[in-house]
FINU-76409 format. One record per residue: residue in three letters; x, y, z of N, C-alpha, C, O, CB in turn. Coordinates in steps of 0.001 Angstrom, whole numbers, plus 500000, padded with zeros to 6 digits. Glycine has a CB too. Example, Ala and Ser with C-alpha at 12.3 -4.5 7.8 and 13.67 -1.06 7.14 Angstrom:
REM FINU-76409
Ala513190494310507800512300495500507800513200496700507800514236496681508465511308495527509046Ser512850497750507080513670498940507140512900500030507870513409501138508039514084499402505725
END
This chain:
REM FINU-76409
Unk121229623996930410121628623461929112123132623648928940123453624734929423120847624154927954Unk124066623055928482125276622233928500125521623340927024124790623999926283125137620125928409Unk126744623107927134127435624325925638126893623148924707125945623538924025129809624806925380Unk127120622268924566126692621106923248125812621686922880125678622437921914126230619550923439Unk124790621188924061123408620800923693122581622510923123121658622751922345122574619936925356Unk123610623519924100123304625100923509123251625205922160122202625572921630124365626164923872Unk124470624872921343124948625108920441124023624316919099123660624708917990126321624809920748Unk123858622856919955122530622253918836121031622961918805120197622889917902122114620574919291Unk120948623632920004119630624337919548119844625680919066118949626508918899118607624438920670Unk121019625847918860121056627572918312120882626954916573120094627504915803123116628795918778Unk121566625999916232121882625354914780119922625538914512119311626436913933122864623180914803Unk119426624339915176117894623787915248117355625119914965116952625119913802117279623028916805Unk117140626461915631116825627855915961116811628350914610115855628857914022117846628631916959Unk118355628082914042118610628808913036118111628099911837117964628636910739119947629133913006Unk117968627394911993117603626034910475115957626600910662115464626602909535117934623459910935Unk114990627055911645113518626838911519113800628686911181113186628915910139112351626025913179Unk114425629887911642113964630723911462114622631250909694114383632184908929114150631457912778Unk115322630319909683115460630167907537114549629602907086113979630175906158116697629211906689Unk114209628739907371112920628290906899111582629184906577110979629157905504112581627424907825Unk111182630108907898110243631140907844110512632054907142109554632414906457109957631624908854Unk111604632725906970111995633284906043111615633170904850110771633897904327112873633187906064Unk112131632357904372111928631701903135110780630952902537110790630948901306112744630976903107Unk109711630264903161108562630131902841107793631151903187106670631173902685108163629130903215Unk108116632057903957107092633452903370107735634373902081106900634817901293106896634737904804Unk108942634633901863109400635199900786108999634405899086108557634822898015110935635244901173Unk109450633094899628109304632704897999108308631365898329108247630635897339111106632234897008Unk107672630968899249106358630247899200107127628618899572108298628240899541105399630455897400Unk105882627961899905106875626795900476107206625972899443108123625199899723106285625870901609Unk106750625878898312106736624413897323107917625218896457108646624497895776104887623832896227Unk108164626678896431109588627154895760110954626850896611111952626699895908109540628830895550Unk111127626745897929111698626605898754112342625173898859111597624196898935110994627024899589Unk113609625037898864114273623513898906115688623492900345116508624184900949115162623182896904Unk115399622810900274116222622572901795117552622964901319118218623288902302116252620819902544Unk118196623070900280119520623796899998119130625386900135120025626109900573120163623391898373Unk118093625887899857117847626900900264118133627436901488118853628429901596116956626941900079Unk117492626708902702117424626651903772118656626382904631118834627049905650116580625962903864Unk119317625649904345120686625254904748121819626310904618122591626624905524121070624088903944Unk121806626703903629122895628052902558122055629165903871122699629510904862122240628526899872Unk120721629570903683120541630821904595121087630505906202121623631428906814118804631244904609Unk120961629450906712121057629250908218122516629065908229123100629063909312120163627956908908Unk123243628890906991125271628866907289125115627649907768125783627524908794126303630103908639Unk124264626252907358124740624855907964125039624036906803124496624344905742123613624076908920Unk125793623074906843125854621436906236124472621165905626123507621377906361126150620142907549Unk124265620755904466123100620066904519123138618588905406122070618126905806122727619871903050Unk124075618074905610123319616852906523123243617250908166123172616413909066124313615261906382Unk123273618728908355122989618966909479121456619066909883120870618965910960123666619985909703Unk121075619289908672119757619336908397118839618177908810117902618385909580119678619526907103Unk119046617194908404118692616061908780118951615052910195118310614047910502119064615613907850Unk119892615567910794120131615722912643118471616277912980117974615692913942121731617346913283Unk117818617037912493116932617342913182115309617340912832114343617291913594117368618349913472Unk115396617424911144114207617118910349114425616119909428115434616160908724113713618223909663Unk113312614880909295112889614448908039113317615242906884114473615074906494111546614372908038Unk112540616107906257112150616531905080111585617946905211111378618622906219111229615589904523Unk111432618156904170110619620046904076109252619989905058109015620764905983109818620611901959Unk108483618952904645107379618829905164108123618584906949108550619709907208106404617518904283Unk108327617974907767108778618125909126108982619289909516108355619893910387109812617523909399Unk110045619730908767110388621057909637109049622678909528108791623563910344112214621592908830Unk108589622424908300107407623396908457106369622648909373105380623364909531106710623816906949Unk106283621605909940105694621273911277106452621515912438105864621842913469105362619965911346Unk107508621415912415107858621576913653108276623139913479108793623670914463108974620486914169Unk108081623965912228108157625709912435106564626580913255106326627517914017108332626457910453Unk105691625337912340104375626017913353104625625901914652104671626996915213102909625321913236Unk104880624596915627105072624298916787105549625697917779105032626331918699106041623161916669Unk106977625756916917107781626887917353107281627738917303107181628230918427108756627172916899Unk106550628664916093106036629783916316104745629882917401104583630695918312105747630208915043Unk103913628796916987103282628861918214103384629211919808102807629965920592103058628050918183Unk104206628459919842104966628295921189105493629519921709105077630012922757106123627356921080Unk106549630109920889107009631393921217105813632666921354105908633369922360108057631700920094Unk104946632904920587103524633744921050103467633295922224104045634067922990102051633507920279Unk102858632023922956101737631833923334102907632315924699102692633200925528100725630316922997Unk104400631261924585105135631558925916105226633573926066104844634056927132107041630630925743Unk105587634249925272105473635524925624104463636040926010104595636961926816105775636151924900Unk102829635571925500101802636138926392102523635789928106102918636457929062100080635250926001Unk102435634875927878102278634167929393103379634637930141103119634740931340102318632470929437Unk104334634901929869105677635851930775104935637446930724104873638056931792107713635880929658Unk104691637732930172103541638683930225102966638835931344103456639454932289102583638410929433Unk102095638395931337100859637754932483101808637531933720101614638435934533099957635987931951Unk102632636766934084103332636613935114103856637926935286104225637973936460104250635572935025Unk104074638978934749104545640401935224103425641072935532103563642288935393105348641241934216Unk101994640605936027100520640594936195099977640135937439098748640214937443099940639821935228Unk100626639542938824100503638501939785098838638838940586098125638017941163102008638602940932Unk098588640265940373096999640791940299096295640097939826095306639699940442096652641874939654Unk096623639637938310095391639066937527095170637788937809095805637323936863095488639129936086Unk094844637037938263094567635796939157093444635166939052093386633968939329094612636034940431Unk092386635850938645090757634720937614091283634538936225091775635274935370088742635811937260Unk090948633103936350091539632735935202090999632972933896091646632694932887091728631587935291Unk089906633444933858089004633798932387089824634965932046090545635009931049087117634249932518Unk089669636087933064091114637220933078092064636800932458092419637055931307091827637562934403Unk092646635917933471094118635620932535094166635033931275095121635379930581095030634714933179Unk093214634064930701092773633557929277092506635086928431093157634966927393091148632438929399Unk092075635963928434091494637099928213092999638135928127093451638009926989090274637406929482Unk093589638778928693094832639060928773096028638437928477097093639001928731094911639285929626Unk095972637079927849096718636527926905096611636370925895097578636497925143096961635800927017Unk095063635937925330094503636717923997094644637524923029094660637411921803093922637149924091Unk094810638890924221094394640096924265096094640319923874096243641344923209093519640713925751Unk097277639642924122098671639843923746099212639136922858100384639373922566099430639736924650Unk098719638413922406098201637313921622097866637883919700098244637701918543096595636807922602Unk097009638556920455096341638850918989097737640375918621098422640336917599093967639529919188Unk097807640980919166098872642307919547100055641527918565100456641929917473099424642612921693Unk100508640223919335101950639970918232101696639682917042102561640099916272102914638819918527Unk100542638929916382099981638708915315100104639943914197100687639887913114098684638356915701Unk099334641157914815099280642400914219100291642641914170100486643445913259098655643327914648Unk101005642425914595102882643002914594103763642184913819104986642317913770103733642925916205Unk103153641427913283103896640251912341103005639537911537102684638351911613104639639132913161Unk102586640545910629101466639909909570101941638565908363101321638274907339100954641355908567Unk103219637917908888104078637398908040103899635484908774103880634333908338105831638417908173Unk103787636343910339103470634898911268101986634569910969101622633456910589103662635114913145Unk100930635908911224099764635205910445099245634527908860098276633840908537099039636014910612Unk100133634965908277100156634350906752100280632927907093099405632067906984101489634885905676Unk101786632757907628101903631173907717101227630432908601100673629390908249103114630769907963Unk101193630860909798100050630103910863098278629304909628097798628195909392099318632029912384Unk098037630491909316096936630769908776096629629544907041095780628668906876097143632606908571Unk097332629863906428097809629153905438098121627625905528097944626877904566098831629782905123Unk098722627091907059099006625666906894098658625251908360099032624163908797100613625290906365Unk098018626034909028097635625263910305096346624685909771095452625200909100097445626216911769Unk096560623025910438095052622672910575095140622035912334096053622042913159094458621264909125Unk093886621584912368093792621272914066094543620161914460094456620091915686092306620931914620Unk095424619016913899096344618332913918097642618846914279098372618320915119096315617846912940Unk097881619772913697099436620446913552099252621370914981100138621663915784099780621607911789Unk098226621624915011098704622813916044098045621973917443098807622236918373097856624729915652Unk097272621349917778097193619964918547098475619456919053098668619386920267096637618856917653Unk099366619095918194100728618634918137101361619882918818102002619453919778101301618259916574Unk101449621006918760101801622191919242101753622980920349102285624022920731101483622679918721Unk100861622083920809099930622162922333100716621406923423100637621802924586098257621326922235Unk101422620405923121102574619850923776103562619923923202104283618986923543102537618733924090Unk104094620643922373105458620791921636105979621802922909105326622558923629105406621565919771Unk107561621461922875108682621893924025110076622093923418110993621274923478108853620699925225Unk110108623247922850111516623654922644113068623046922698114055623031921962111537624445923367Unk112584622425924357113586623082925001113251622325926489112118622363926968113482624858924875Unk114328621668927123113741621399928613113440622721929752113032622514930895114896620402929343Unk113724624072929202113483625319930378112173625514930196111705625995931228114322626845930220Unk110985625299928983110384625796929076108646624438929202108580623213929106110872626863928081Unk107846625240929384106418624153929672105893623906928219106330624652927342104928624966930749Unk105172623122927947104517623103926324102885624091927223102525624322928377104101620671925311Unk102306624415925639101236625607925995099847624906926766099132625551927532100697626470924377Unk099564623136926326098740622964927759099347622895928802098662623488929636097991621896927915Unk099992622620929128100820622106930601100717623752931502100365623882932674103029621448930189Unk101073624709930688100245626326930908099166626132931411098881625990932600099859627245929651Unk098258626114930134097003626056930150096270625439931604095509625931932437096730625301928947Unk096957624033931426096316622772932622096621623702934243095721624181934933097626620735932549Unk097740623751934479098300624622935955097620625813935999097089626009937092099987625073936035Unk097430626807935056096355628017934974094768627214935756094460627217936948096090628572932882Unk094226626774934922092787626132934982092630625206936468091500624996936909092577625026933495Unk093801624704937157094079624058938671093726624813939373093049624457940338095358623709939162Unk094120626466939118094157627565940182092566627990939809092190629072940261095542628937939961Unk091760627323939132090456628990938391089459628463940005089386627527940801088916628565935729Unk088948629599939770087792629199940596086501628265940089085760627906941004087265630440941011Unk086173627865938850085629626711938772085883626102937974086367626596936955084673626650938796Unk085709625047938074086430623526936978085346623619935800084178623951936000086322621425937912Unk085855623299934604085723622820932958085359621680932704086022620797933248086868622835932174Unk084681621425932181084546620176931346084810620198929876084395620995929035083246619700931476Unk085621619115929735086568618898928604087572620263928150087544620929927115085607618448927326Unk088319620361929179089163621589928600089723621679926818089546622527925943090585621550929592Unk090329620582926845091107620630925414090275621197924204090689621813923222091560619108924974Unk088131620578924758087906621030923297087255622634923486086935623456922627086716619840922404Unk087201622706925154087043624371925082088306625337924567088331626567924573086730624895926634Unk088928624785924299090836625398923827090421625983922560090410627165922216092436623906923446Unk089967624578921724090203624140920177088696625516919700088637626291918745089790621723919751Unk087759625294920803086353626236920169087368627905919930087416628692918985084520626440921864Unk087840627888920860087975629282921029089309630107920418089451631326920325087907629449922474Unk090363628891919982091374628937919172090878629195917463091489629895916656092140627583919470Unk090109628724917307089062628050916017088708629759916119089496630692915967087414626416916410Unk087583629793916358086722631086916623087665632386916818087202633484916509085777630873918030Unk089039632275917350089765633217917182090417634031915723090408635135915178090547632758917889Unk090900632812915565091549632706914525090614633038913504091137633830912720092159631514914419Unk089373632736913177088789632705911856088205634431912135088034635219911205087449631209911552Unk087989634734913439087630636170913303088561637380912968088444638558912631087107636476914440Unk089166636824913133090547638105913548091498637937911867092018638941911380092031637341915539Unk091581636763911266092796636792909893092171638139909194092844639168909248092759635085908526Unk091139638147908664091044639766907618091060640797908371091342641892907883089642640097906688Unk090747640652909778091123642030910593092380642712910433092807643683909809091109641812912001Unk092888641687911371094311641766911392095189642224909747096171642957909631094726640190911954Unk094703641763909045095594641409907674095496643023906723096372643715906205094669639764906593Unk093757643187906833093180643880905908092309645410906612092025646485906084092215642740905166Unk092092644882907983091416645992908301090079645351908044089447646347907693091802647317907504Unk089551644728908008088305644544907401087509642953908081088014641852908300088665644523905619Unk086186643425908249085355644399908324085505645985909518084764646963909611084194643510908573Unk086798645622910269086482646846911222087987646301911601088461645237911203084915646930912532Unk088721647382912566090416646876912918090153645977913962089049645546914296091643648160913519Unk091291645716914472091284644736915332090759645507916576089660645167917014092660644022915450Unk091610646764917339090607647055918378089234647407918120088741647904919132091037648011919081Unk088433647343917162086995647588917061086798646021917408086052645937918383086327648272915474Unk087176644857916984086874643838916914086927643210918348086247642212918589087552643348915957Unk087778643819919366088121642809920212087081642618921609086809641535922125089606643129920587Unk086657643782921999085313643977922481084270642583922251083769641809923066084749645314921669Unk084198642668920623082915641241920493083600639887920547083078638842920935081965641174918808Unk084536640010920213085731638962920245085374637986922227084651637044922551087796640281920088Unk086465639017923129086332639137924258085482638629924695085720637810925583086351640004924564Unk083804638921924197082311638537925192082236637297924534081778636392925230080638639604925053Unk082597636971923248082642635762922927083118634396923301082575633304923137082928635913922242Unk084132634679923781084986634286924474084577633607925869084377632413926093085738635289924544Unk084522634510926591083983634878927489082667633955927894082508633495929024083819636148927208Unk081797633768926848080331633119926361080801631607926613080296630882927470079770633485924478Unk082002631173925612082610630082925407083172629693926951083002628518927278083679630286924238Unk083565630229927535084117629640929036083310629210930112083542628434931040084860630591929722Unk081806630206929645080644629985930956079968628966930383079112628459931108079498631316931407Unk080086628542929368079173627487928785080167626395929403079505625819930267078868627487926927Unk081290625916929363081794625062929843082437624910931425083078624038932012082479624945928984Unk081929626178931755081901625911933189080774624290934086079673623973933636081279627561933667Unk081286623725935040080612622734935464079889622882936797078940622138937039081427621747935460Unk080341623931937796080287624402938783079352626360938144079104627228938981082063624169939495
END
């Protein structure tokens, strides 16, 4: 990446992580793109170089946050070259996965609050950045190497993304019904359940 093109994604960087900021502090419908602009130190028509409107850029903030989890599991895992079955490696990304969540109860608010299966669909091929892969293109090259092939990967993704997510928000958030490591055990076999069912082989 070229100093320009650096410098437009540090702006882009900085315009989405004001944004998060700020629709978790004062909520998104209080939040106005002069807001957003004033915190990130840009132009307001710099703003518009890169988003539509309020509504865009809190789509393209899920993307990002997404993205950044899912890419740190996965550099993760590559410091892992052992773990090599891929249910393992689905399982140990999860498993780091759910870890940053708990560590940023601010990313699960917003994930949680405005993801629906559209937005984060969209997120599944969202790309930063030309250095890095979008999270199927992961996913797809992982599942090349497994020892047996899937049928319909994308909607074994969506079961188990779904099923994640809805088990784990009051864990994570509240403690409740039990913490997250009590939870992850049933979580895990669940999981787990979900992959052999769509095994084809």
């Amino acid at each position: 990446m070229g100093k320009v093109e650096n410098k437009k994604q540090q702006k882009r960087d900085s315009l989405l992580e004001s944004a998060f900021s700020l629709f978790i502090d004062h909520g998104f419908n209080k939040t106005s793109i002069s807001d957003i602009v004033n915190q990130a130190g840009v132009a307001k028509g710099t703003f518009y170089l890169y988003f539509k409107d309020k509504y865009d850029i809190r789509n393209h903030l899920i993307g990002h946050k997404a993205h950044q989890v899912f890419l740190t599991a996965y550099h993760e895992l590559l410091d892992h070259p052992e773990i090599s079955d891929f249910e393992t490696q689905m399982l140990f990304m999860i498993d780091r996965i759910l870890d940053q969540f708990a560590a940023n109860h601010d990313l699960v608010k917003l994930l949680s609050k405005h993801l629906s299966w559209g937005f984060f669909k969209d997120s599944l091929y969202f790309t930063p950045g030309d250095e890095e892969p979008a999270i199927f293109t992961i996913y797809e090259e992982l599942m090349a190497k497994a020892e047996h092939t899937y049928r319909t990967p994308e909607m074994m993704m969506y079961l188990i993304l779904e099923m994640i997510s809805g088990a784990s928000y009051n864990v994570i958030l509240y403690q409740q019904p039990v913490t997250l490591e009590e939870l992850k055990p049933h979580l895990y076999e669940t999981v787990k359940g979900i992959m052999r069912q769509y095994r084809e082989d």
